[in-house]
N, C-alpha and C positions, 0 to 999 in steps of 0.2 A: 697452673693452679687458678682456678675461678676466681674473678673479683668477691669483691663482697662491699654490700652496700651498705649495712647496718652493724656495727659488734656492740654487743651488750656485756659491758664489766661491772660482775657482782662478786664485793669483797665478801669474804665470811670467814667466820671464827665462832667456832663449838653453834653451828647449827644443824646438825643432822636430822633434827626432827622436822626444817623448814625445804632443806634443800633438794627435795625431790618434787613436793609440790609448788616450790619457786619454777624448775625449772618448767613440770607442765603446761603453767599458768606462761610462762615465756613463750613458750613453743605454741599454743591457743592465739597469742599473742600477734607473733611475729611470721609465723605461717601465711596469712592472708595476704601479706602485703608483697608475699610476690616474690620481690630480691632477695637475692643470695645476705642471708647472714650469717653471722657467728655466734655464739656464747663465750666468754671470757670466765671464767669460775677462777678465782682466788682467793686458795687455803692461807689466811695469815696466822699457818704454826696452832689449827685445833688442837686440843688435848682428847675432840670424841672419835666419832667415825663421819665427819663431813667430806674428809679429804677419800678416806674408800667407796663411800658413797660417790664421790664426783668421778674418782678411777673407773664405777662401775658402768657410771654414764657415758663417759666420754669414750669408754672403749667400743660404745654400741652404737654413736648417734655423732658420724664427722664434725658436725655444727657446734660441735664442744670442746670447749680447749681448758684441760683442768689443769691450774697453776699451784703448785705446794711451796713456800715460804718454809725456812726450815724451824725459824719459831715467830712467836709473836711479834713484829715489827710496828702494828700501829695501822688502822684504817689508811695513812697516807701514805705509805708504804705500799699495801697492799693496792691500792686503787696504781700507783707507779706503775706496778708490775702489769696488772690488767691493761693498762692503754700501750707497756711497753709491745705486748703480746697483739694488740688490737689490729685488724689489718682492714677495718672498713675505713668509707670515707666519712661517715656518721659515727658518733659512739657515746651510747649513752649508758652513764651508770645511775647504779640504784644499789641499796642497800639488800642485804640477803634474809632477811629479820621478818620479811612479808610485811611490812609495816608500810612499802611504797607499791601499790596497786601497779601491775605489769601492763593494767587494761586503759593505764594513763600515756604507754610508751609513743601512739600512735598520734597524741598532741603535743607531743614533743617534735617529734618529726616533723607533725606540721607548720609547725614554727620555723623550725630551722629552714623547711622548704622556699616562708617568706623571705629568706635574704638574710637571716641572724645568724651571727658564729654561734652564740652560744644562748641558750635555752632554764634558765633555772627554775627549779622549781620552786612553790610558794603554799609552806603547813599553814594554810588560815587560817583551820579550828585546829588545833594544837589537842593532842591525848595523853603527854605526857605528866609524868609527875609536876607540881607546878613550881615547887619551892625550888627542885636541885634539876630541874630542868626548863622549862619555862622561862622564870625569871630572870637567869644566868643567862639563856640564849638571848632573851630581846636585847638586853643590856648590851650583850657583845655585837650582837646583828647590827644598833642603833652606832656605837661606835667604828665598826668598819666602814657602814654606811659613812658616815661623816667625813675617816682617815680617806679612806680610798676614792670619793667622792662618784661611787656606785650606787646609785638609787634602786636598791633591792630591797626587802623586807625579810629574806630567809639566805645567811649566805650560810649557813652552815647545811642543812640536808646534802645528801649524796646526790640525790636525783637530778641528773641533769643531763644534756644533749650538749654534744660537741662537735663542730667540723674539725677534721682530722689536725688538721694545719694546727691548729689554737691548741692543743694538749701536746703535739708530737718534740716541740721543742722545750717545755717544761720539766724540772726536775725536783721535783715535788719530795717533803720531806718536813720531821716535825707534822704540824697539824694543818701543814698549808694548804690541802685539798681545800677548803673553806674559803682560802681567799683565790683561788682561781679565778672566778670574775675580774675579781679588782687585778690581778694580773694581767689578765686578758685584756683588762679595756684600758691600760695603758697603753699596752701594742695597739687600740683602734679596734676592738674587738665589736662588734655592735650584739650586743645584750638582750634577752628578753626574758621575761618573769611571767608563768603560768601560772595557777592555784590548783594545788593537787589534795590529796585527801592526806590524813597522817591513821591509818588503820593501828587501831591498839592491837600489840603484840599479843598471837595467840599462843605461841609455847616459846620454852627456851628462856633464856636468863637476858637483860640488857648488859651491855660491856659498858656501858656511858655512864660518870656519875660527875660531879659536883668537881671534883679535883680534875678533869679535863677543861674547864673553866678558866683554871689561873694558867694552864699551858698555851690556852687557845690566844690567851689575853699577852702572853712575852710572845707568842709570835706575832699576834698583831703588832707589835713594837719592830721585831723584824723586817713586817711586809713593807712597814710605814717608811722603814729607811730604803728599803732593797725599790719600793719605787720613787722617792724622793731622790736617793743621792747615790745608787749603786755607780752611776756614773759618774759622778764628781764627789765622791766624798770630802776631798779638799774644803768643799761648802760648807758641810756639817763639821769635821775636825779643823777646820782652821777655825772659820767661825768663834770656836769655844776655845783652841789655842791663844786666839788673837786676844780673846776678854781674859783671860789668866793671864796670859803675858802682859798685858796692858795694866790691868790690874796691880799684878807683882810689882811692877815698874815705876808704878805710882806709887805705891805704898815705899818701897826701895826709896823714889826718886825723896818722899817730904822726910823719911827719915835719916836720910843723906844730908837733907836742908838744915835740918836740926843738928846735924853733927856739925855741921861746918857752921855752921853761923852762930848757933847759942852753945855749940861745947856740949851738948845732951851726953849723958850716958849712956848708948842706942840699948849696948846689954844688957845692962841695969835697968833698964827703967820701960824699955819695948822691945826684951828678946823673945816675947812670943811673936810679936807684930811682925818682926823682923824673920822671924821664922814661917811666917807666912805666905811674907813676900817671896821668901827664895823656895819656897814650895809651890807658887802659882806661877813663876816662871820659870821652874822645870817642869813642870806639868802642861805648864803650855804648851811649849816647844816641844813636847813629846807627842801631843795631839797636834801640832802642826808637821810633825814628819812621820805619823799616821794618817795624815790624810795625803800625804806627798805621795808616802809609800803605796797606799789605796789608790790613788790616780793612776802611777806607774805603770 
């Protein structure tokens, strides 16, 4: 079997009016440049005809590898599957929606060429809705930035370039395609950020609204731990076992003082208190042998 130097993974879902002139605009694309590539086409579970569309392509043109999902799983999902299938040492995705110009793929490469793992791209002038999309994305963009401590300005687009190594060990999932950078450049990934164009959608429906926002935003809460403390949880659950337990203990220890020294009535007079305390040091101790058990 031939190397291959470039594989291009484009997820889609109910695009059959885009996916034939994607693939042209790809093949114009990636023609010139010589090496042996691939196409990655992955169906996430259409309800049109994208996926016999792609059957019709791939059965005519070896460069085509058509992936069917048997239903909807989710762009990060779908994107999983494309770099599972991927067999370059380059691999860049892009969105199926024609919304990311194919005629941008060859600055991407070029980047990567300089010594970078990984390649992102950068919507500058933004086409989208501004309220249920615009606004939500900077907000989230600005806070990954911050958690992850990646100086990007777009982590959410698809469009980006990868050396093989840097996606092959990830197992993506939820809306995590997004934070791949901040993944990546805990491993030491060296990063680069391009400005690409954001072409308004010329047919077809967007799948993207408002309510992928607050999903995108608990997973940020996810990545936040999976790269702070996947290693030591003990850190984060003791931590918070240790201030319940200490807590309870205190609270326990002055209303034990009072029993014994002035006679208090502890039930009578602080059976909530006392109820608190024996609820912050079982609770401790349960997050102390969660995070024991997370070490393990």
């Amino acid at each position: 079997m031939a190397s291959v130097r470039y594989s291009i993974v484009v997820p889609l879902f109910n695009e059959e009016e885009n996916v034939r002139v994607l693939y042209e605009k790809l093949v114009e694309v990636m023609a010139p440049l010589g090496d042996c590539y691939e196409i990655v086409f992955v169906d996430d579970g259409s309800r049109d005809k994208t996926f016999d569309i792609l059957c019709e392509i791939s059965t005519t043109k070896k460069s085509v590898t058509a992936v069917c999902l048997r239903k909807n799983f989710g762009q990060t999902a779908a994107l999983q599957a494309g770099f599972d299938h991927a067999r370059g040492e380059i691999i860049i995705s892009l969105d199926g929606d024609l919304q990311h110009d194919p005629a941008e793929i060859p600055q991407f490469i070029a980047k990567i060429e300089e010594g970078y793992d990984l390649v992102s791209g950068w919507r500058v002038k933004r086409t989208d809705a501004w309220l249920t999309r615009r606004v939500p994305s900077r907000v989230a963009n600005w806070l990954m930035a911050k958690l992850s401590g990646v100086d990007i300005h777009d982590f959410g687009t698809t469009f980006k370039a990868y050396r093989r190594e840097i996606v092959q060990d990830f197992r993506l999932y939820g809306e995590h395609h997004r934070f791949i950078p901040a993944l990546a450049s805990h491993y030491g990934a060296r990063i680069a950020e391009i400005p690409i164009k954001n072409v308004p959608r010329q047919s077809g429906k967007s799948n993207y609204g408002l309510s992928r926002t607050i999903r995108v935003m608990l997973d940020l809460i996810s990545i936040k731990f999976m790269l702070e403390y996947m290693t030591r949880p003990l850190q984060f659950f003791g931590l918070l076992g240790v201030l319940g337990t200490g807590l309870g203990g205190l609270i326990g220890f002055v209303l034990l003082f009072k029993k014994v020294v002035y006679g208090a009535e502890i039930m009578l007079s602080h059976g909530p208190l006392l109820f608190m305390a024996v609820l912050l040091i079982l609770s401790g101790l349960q997050l102390l042998s969660v995070g024991l058990l997370g070490g393990m």
